[in-house]
C-alpha positions in Angstrom: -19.9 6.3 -98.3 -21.1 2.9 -98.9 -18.7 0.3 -98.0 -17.9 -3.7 -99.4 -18.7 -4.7 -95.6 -22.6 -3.0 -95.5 -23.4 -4.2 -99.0 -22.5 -7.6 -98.3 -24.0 -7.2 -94.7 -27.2 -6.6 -96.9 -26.7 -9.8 -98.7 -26.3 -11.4 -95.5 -30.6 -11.5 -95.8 -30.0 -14.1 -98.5 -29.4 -16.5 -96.6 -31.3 -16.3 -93.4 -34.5 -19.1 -93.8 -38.0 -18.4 -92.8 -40.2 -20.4 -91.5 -37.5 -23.6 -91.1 -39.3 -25.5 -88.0 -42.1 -26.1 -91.1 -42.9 -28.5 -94.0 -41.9 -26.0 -96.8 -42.9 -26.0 -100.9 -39.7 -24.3 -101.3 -37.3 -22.0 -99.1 -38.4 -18.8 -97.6 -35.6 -16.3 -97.6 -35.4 -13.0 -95.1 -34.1 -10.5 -98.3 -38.0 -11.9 -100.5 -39.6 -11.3 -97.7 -38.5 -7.9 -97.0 -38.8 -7.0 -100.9 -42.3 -8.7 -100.4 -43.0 -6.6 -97.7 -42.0 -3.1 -99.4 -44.4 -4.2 -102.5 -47.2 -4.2 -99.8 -46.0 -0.8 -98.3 -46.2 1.1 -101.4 -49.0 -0.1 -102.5 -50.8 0.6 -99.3 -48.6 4.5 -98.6 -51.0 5.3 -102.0 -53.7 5.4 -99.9 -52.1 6.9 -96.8 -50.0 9.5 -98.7 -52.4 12.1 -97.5 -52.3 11.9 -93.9 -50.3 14.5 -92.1 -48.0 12.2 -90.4 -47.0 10.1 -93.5 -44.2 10.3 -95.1 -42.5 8.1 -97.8 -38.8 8.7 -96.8 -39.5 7.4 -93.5 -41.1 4.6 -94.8 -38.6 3.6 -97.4 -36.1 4.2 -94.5 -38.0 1.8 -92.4 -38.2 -0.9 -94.5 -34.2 -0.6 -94.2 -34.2 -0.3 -90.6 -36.5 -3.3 -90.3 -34.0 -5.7 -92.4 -31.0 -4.2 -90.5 -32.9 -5.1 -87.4 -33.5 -8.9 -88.5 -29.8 -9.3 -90.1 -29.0 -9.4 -85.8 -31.3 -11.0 -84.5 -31.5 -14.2 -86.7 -32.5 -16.8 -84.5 -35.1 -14.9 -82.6 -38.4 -16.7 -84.1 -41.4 -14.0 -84.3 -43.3 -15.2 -81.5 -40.5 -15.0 -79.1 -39.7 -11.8 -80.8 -43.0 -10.3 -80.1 -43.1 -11.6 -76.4 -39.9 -9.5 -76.0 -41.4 -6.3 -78.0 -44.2 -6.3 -75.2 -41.5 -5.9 -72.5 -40.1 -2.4 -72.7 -37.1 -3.2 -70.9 -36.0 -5.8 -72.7 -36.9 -5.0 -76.0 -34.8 -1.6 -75.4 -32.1 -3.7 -74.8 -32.2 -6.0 -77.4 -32.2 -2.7 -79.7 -29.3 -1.8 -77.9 -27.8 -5.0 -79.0 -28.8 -4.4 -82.7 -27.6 -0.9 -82.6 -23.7 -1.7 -81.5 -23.8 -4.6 -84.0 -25.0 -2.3 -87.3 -22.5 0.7 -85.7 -19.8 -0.1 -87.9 -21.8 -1.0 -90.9 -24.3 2.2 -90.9 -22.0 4.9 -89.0 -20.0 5.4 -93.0 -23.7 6.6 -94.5 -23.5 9.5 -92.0 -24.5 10.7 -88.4 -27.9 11.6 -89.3 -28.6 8.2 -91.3 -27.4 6.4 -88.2 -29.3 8.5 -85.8 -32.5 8.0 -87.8 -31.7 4.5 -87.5 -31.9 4.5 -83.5 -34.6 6.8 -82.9 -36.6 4.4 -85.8 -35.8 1.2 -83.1 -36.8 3.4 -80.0 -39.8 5.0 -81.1 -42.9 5.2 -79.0 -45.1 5.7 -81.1 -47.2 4.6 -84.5 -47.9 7.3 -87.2 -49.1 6.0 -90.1 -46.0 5.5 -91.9 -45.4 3.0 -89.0 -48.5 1.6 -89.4 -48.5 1.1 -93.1 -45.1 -0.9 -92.6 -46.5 -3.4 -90.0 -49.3 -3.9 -91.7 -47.1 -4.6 -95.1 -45.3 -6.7 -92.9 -48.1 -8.8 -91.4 -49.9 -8.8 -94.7 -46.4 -10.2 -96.2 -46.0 -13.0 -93.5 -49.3 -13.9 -94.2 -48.7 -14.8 -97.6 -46.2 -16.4 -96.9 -48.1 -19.0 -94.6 -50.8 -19.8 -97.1 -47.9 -21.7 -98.7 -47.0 -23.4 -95.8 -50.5 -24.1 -94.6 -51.3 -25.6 -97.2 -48.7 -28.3 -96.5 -48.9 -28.3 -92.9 -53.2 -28.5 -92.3 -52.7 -30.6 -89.0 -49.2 -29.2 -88.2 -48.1 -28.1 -84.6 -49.2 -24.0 -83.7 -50.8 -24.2 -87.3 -53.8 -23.0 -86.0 -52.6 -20.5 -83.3 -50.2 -19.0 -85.6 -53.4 -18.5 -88.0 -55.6 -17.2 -85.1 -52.4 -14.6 -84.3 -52.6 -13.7 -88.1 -56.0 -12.5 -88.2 -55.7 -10.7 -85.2 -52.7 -8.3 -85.7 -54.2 -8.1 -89.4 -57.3 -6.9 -87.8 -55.2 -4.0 -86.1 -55.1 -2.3 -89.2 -58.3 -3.4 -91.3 -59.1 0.7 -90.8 -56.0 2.0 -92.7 -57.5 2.6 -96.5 -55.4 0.9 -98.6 -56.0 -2.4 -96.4 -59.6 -1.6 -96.8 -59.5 -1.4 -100.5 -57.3 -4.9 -100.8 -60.4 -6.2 -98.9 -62.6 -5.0 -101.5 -60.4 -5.4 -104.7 -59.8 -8.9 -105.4 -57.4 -7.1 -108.6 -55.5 -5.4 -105.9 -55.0 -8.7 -104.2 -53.6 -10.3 -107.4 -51.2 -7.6 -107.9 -49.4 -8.3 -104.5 -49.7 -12.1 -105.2 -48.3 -11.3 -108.8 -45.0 -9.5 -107.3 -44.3 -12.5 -105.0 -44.3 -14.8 -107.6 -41.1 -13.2 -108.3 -40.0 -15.3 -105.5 -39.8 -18.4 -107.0 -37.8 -17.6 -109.8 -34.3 -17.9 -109.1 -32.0 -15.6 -110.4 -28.8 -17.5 -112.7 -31.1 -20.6 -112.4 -29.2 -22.5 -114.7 -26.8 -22.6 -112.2 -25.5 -23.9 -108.8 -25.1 -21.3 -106.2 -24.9 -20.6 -102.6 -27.0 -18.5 -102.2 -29.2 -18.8 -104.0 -31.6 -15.4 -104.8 -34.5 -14.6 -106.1 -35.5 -11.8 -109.0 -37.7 -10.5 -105.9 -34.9 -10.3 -103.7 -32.8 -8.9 -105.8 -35.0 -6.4 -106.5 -34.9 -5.0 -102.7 -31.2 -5.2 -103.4 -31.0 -3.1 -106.0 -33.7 -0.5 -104.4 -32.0 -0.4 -101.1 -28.3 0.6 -102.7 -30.4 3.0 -104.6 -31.4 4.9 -102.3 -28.6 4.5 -99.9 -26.1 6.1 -103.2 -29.1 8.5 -104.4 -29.3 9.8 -100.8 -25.4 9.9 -100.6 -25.1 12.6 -103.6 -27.8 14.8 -102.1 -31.1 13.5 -103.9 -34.2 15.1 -103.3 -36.9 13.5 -101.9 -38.7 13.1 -104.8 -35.3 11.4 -106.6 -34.7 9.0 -103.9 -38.3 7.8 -103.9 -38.5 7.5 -107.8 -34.7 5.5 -107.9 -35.9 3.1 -104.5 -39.5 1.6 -105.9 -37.6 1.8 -110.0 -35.3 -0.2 -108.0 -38.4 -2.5 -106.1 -39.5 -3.0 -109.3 -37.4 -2.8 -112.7 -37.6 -6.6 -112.4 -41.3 -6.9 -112.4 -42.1 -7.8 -116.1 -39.6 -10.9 -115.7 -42.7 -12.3 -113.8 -44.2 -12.9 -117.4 -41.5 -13.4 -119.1 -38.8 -15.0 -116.5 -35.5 -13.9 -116.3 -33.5 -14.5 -119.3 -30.2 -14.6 -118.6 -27.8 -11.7 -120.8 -25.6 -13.9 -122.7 -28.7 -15.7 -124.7 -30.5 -11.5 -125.3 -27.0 -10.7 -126.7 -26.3 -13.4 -128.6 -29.2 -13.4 -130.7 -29.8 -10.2 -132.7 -32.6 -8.2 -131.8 -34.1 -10.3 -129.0 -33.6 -8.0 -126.3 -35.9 -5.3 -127.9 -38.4 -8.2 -128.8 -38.5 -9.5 -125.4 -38.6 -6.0 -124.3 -41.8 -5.7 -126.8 -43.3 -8.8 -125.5 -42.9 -7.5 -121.9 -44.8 -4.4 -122.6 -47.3 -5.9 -124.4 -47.9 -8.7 -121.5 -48.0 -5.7 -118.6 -50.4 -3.7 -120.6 -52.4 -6.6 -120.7 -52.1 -8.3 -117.6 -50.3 -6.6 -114.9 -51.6 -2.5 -115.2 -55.2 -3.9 -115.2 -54.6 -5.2 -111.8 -54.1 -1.4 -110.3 -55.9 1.5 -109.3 -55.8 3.8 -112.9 -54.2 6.4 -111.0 -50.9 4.3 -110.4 -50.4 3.1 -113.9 -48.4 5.5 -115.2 -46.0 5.6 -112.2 -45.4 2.0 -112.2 -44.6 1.9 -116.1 -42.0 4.5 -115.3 -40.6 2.4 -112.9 -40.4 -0.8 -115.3 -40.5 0.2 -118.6 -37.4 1.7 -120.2 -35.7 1.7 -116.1 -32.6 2.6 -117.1 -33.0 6.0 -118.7 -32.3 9.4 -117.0 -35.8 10.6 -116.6 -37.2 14.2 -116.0 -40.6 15.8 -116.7 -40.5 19.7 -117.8 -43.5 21.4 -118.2 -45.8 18.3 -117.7 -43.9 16.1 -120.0 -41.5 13.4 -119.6 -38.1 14.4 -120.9 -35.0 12.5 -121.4 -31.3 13.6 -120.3 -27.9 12.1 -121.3 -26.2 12.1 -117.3 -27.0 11.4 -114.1 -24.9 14.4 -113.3 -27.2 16.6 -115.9 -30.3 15.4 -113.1 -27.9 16.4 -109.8 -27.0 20.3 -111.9 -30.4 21.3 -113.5 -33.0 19.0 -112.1 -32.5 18.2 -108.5 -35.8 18.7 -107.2 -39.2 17.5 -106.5 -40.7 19.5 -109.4 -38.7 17.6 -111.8 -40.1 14.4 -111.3 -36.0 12.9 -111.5 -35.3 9.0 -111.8 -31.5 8.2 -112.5 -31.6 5.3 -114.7 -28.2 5.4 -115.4 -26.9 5.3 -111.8 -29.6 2.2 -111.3 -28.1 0.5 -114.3 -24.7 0.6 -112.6 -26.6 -0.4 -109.6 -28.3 -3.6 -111.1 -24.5 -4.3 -112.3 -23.2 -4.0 -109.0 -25.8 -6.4 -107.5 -24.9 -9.4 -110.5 -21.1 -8.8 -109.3 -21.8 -9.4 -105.7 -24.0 -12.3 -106.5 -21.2 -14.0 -108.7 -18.3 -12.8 -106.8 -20.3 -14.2 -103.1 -21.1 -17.5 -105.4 -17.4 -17.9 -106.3 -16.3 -17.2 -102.5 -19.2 -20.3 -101.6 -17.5 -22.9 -103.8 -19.4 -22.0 -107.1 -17.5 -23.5 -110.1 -18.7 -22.1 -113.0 -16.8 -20.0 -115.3 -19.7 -18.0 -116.0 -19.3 -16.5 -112.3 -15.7 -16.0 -112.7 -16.6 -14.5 -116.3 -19.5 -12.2 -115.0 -17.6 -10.6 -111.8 -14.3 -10.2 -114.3 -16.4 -8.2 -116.9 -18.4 -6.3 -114.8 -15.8 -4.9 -112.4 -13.8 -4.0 -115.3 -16.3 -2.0 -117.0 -16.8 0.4 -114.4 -12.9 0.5 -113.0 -13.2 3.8 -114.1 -17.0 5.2 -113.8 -18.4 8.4 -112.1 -22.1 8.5 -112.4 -23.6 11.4 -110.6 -20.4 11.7 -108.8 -20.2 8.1 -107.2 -17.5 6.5 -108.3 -17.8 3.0 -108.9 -14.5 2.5 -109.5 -13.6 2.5 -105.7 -16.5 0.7 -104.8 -15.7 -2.5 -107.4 -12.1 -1.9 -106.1 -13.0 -3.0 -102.3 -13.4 -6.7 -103.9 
């Protein structure tokens, strides 16, 4: 069951700073990066899919166990991290450490969930999956110091940490999907596209501690995703569709920004013309960016995101409950995405984001207004047998 103390434990990665011994343009959050890095890893599992020992649950799982593992060990900057990875010994116990701290937080989700989570730490060794997550994560972190290079040309271990760069990058120039972001200069501006989603903040018109990004956010949203969808039994193919919908229901806001509710609702009819505006603008300049073959998945994932979506015979089919997915279409073959379950989810996220805000000093009514509403519209909601109602109710 997932628990008020693991989802704000989750949050927690809003607030840890990157990179804060350097000159910054702006501040580098844990929670963007890790959304950053899962952008990375799915583009990059397209090419890997294939391989015998890939596997997408593992690697969605990862990506969780990875943030889990740097929500404990904050301080710990990466090249003293690394240092420590090299040592057996002590990297076993610093896992050890991590392990007893994210007990009481993962042990709810389930034995197996929390066993998954310790052999992930003490593996031996890289399959692919692994290796398409280190190199999302290098590839992530490297992106993220071409903004601080930039403002740091002389700075102290600017040069070494650009040397280290190239050379764990060059680890895994043989995995495909690094190979074709070498050669694609389109596939490059896709990942750089999603980080711009960094820099916009989300409630942006107002003060808040912390504060998060639509990127962020994103990760958020993906991660409780797949956490609920895997809660109610989900088959593979449903937790994978409900975690990336989650990565990236946001994505068009990257054209468009992110427009906050009260002005979409106030003003008849421009939702569905931004919504119009967004489609037109990913048409024509985000699905250019992408290998064909990936278009049609990604506009399931951001265009109409929060519809219960099948496909029967070939053909995408709509259903009125996520309930109707978990009775008649609970499996791979189906193609299942709960859009209703990741509405509630998005919701969920914009409560804990004004309810945390609130608990940091924020003054606005609009928090106070937003956690209010929210919470009271699903007092009383089972979707695909969650019920929100005692998850709101933990606040």
């Amino acid at each position: 069951m997932l628990r008020k103390s693991l989802l704000l434990k989750i949050f927690d990665g809003a607030y840890m700073q990157r990179w804060n011994d350097k000159l910054r343009p702006m501040e580098l959050i844990e929670l963007d990066k890790q959304a950053h890095k899962m952008v990375v890893a799915y583009f990059l599992g397209q090419f890997s899919e294939d391989n015998h020992d890939f596997d997408w649950m593992e690697l969605i799982e990862g990506g969780i166990f990875d943030l889990c593992q740097r929500l404990v060990i904050t301080d710990i900057k990466p090249p003293v991290f690394y240092k420590i990875r090299e040592d057996r010994e002590k990297y076993r116990r610093l896992n050890e450490f991590v392990i007893r701290e994210m007990e009481t937080y993962l042990t709810p989700l389930g034995d197996d969930f929390f066993d998954r989570f310790k052999n992930y730490l003490f593996r031996k060794e890289n399959n692919s999956t692994h290796r398409v997550l280190e190199a999302a994560h290098n590839y992530a972190s490297r992106w993220e110091f071409s903004l601080i290079e930039n403002l740091n040309p002389q700075g102290f271990e600017i040069e070494e940490i650009k040397k280290n760069f190239r050379e764990r990058l060059e680890k895994f120039a043989d995995l495909p999907g690094m190979i074709a972001l070498e050669e694609n200069a389109s596939f490059r501006s896709f990942i750089d596209l999603c980080g711009h989603l960094r820099f916009q903040a989300r409630w942006s018109h107002l003060h808040r501690v912390p504060k998060t990004s639509v990127l962020g956010h994103s990760l958020f949203v993906a991660i409780l995703a797949y956490l609920l969808t895997m809660e109610i039994g989900g088959c593979v193919q449903r937790r994978y569709n409900n975690f990336f919908t989650g990565l990236f229901h946001d994505l068009p806001e990257v054209l468009t920004r992110d427009i906050i509710s009260p002005i979409k609702k106030s003003i008849e009819g421009l939702d569905d013309l931004i919504k119009e505006i967004e489609v037109e603008q990913m048409e024509k300049d985000v699905y250019p960016l992408l290998p064909e073959e990936l278009v049609p998945e990604l506009k399931m994932f951001t265009q109409d995101e929060f519809s219960n979506l099948v496909t029967v015979e070939g053909k995408p089919k709509k259903v009125n409950t996520a309930q109707e997915i978990s009775q008649f279409f609970n499996e791979a073959s189906f193609n299942p995405r709960d859009g209703e379950l990741l509405r509630a989810i998005d919701r969920l996220a914009a409560f804990i984001e004004a309810r945390v805000a609130l608990e940091n000093g924020g003054v606005s009514a609009e928090f106070q207004e937003a956690a209010i509403s929210i919470k009271k519209s699903y007092s009383n909601q089972k979707i695909a047998g969650i019920n929100f109602g005692e998850i709101f109710a933990d606040f």
